[in-house]
ROSE-4610 file (N, C-alpha, C; in Angstrom, 1 decimal, always signed):
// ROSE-4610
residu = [X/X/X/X/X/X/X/X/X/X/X/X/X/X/X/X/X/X/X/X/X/X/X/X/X/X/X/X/X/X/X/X/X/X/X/X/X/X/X/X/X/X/X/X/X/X/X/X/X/X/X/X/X/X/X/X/X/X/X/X/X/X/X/X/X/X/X/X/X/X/X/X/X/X/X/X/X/X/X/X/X/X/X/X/X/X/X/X/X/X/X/X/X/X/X/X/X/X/X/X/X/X/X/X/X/X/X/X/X/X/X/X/X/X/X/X/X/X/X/X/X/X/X/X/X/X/X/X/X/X/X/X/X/X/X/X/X/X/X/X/X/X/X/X/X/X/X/X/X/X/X/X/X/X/X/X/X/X/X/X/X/X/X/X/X/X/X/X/X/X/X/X/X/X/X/X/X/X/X/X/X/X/X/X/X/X/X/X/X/X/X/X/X/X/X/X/X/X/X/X/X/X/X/X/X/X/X/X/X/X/X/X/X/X/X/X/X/X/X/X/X/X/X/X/X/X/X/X/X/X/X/X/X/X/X/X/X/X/X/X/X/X/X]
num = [1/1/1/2/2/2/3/3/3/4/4/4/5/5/5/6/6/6/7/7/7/8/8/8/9/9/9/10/10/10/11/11/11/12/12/12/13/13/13/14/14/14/15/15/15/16/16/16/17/17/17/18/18/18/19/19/19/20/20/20/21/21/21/22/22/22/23/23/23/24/24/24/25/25/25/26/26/26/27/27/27/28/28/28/29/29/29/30/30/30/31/31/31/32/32/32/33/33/33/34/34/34/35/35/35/36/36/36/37/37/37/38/38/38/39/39/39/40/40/40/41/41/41/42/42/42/43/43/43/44/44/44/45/45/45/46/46/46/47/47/47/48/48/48/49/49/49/50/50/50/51/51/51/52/52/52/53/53/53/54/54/54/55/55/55/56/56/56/57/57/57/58/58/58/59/59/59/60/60/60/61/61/61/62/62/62/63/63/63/64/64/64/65/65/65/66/66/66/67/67/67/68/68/68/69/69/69/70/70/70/71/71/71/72/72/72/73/73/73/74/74/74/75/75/75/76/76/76/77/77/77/78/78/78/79/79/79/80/80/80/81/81/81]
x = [-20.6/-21.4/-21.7/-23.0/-23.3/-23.2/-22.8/-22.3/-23.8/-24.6/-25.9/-25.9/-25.3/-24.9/-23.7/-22.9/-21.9/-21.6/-21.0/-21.2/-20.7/-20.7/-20.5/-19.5/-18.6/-17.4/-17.3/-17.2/-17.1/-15.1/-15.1/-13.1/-12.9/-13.1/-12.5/-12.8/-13.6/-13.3/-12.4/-12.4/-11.3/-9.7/-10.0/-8.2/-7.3/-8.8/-8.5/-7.5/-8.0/-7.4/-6.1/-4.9/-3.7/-2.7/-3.0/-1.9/-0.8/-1.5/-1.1/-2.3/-3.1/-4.0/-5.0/-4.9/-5.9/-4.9/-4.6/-4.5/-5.0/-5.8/-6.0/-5.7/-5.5/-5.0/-5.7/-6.7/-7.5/-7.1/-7.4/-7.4/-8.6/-9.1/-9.9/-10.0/-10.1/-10.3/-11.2/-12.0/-13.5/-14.5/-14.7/-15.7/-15.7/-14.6/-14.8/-13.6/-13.6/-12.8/-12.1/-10.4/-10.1/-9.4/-9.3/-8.0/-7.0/-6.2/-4.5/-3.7/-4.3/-3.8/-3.0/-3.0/-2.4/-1.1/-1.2/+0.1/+1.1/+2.9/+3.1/+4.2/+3.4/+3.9/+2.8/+2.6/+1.6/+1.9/+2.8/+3.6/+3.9/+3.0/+3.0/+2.4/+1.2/+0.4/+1.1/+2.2/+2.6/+3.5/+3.0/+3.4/+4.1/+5.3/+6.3/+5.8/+5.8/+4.8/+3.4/+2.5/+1.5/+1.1/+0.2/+0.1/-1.6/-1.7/-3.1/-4.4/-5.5/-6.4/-6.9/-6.6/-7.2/-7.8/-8.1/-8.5/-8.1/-7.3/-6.0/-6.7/-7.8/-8.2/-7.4/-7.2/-6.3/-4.8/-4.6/-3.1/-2.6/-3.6/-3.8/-2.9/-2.5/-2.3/-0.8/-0.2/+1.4/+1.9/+0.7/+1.3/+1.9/+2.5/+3.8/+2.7/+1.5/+0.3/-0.4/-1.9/-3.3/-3.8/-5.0/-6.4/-6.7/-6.0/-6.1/-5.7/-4.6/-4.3/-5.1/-5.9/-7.3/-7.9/-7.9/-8.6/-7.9/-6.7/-5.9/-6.4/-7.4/-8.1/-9.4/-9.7/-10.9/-11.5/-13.1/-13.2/-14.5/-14.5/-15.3/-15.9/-15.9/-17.5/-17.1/-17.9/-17.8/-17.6/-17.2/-16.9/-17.8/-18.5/-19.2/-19.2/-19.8/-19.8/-19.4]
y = [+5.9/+5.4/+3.9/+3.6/+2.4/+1.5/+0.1/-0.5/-0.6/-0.1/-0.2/+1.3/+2.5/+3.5/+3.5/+2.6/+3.0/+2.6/+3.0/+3.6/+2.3/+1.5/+0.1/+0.7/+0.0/+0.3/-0.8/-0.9/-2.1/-2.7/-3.7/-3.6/-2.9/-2.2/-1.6/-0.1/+0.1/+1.7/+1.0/+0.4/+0.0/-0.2/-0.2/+0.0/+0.5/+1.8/+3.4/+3.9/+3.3/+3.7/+3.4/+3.2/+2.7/+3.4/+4.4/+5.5/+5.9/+5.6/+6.0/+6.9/+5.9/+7.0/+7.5/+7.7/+8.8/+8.8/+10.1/+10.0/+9.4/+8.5/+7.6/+6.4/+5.9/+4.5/+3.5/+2.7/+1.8/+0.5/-0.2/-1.7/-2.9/-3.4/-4.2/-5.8/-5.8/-7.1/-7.5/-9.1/-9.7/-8.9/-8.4/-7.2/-5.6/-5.4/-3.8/-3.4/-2.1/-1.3/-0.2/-0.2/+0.5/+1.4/+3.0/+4.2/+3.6/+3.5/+3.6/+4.6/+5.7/+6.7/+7.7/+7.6/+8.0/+7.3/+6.0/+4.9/+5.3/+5.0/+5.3/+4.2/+2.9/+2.1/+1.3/+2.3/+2.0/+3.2/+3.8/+4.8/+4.1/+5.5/+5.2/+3.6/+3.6/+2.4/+0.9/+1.1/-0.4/-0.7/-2.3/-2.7/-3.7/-3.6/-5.0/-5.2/-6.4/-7.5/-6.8/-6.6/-5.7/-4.5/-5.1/-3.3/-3.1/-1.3/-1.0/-0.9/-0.9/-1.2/-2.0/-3.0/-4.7/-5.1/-6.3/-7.4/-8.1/-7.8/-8.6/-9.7/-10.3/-11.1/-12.4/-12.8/-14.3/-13.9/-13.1/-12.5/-12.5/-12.5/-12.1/-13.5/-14.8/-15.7/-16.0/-15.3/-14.8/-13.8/-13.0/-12.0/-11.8/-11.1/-11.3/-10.6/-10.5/-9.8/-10.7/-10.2/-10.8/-10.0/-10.3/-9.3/-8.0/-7.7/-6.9/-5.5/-6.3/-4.6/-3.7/-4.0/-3.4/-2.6/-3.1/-1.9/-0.9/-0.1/+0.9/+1.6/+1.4/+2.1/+2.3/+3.4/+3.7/+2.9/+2.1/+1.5/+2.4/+2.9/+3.7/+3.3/+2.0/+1.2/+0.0/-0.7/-2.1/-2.7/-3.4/-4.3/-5.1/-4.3/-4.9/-6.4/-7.2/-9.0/-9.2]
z = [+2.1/+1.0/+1.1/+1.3/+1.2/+0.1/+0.5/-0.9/-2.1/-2.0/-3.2/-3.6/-3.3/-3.7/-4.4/-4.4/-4.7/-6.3/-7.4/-8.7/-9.0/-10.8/-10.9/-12.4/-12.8/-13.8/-14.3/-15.8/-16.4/-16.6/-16.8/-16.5/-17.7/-19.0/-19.5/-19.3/-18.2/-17.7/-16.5/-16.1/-15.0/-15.5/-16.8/-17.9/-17.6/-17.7/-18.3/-17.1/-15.8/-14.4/-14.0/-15.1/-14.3/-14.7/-14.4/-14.5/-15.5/-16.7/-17.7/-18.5/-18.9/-19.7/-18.9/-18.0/-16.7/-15.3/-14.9/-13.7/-12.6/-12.5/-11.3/-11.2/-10.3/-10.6/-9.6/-10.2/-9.6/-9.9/-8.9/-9.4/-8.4/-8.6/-8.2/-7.7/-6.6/-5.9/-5.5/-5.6/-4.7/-5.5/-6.6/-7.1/-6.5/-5.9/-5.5/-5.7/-6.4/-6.6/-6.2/-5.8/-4.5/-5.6/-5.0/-5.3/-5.1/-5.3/-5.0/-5.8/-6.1/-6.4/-5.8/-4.1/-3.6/-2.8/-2.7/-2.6/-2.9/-2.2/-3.1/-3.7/-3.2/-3.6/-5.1/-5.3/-6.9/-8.0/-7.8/-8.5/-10.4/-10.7/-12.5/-12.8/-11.9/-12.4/-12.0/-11.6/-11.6/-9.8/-9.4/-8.1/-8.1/-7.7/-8.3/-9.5/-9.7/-11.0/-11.7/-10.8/-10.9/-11.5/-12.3/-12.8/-12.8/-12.5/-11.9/-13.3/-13.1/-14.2/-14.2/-13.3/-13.7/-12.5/-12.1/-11.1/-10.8/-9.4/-9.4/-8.0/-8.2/-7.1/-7.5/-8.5/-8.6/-8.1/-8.4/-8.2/-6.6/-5.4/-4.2/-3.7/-4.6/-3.9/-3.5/-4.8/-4.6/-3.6/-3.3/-2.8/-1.2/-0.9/+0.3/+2.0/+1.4/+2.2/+2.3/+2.9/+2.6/+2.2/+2.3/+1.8/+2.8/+3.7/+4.7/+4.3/+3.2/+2.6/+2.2/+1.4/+0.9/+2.0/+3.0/+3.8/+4.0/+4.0/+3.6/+2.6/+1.6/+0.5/+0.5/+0.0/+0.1/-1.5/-1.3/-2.3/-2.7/-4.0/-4.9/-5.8/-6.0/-7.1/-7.3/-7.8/-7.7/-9.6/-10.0/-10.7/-11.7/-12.6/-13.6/-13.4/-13.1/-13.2/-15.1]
């Protein structure tokens, strides 16, 4: 899917995605929004400190990774501005 195909979610449908009140658990970085519903280090919506639903692009700077991780997920819509 081309990124101009690809479906756009505002952050409070991006909430709804963290594994509590919907089985899927999304979370969002740079404007695009990855699954991590199959992870299973995102188990019941939450990653260490982290928890899924949100935009965790400021968060990226603590983290024990880079941005590389993200490509491990498939990204499924992009991030209401």
């Amino acid at each position: 899917m081309s990124e101009k195909q690809l479906p756009t979610y505002s952050r409070s449908q991006l909430a709804l995605r963290n594994g509590q009140d919907k089985p899927q658990i999304w979370i969002a970085y740079r404007g695009h929004i990855y699954d991590v519903t199959k992870s299973r280090l995102w188990l019941r919506g939450m990653h260490y400190e982290h928890w899924a639903g949100q935009d965790l692009t400021d968060e990226l700077q603590g983290a024990p990774h880079g941005e590389d991780v993200f490509s491990r997920f498939n990204v499924i819509g992009k991030l209401q501005p």
